[in-house]
C-alpha positions as CSV (number, residue, x, y, z in Angstrom):
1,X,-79.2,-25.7,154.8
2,X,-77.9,-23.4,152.3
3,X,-76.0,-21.3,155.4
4,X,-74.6,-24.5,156.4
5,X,-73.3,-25.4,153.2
6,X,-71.3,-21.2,153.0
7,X,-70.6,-21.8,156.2
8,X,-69.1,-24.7,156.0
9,X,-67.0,-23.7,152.4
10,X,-65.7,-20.4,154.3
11,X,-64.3,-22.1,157.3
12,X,-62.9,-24.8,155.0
13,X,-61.5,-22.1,152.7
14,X,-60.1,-20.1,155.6
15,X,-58.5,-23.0,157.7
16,X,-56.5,-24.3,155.0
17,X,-54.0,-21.7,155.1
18,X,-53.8,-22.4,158.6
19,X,-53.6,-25.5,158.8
20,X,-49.7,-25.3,156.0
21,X,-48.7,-23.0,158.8
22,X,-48.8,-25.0,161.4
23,X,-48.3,-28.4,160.3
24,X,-44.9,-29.9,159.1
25,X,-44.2,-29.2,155.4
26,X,-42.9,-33.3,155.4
27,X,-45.9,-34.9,156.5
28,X,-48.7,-32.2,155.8
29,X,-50.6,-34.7,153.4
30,X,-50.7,-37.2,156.6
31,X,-52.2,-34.4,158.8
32,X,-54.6,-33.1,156.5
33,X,-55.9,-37.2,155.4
34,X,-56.4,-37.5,159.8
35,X,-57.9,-34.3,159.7
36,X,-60.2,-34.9,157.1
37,X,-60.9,-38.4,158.8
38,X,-61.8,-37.2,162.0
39,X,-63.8,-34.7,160.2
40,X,-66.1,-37.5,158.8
41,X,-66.4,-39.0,161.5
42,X,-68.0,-36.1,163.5
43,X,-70.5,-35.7,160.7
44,X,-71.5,-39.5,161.0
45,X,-71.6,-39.2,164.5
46,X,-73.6,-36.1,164.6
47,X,-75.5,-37.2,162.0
48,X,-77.2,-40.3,163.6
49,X,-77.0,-37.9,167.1
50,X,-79.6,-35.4,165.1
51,X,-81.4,-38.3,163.8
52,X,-81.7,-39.5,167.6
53,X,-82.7,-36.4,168.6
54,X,-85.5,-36.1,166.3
55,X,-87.1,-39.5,166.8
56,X,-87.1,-38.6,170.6
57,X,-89.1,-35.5,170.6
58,X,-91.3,-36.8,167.8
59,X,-91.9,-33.5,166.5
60,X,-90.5,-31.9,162.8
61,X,-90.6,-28.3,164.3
62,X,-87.6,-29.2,165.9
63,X,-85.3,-29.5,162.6
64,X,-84.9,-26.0,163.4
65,X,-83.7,-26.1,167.0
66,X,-80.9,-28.6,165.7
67,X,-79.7,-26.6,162.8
């Protein structure tokens, strides 16, 4: 969980940069609230999907196979 978590700060740390370079100076904030939206919504989605998937196979050894 913990390389999830660095992983997860580094690409958030290294995409903001990006993401003032290629959106509109204007309407950044509007960008970065979808962004951030669609972003949550992916970890709700794959959040119940990884749920799913472990009541299917039944088996905790598979935590690992999901990370």
């Amino acid at each position: 969980m913990l390389v999830l978590i660095f992983g997860k700060a580094i690409y958030d740390v290294s995409m903001l940069p990006l993401m003032m370079q290629l959106m509109p100076a204007d309407r950044f904030g509007q960008f970065a609230s979808a962004n951030a939206i669609c972003t949550a919504i992916g970890y709700m989605i794959g959040s119940a999907g990884a749920g799913r998937f472990l009541d299917s196979v039944g088996s905790p050894r598979f935590v690992y196979l999901w990370c």
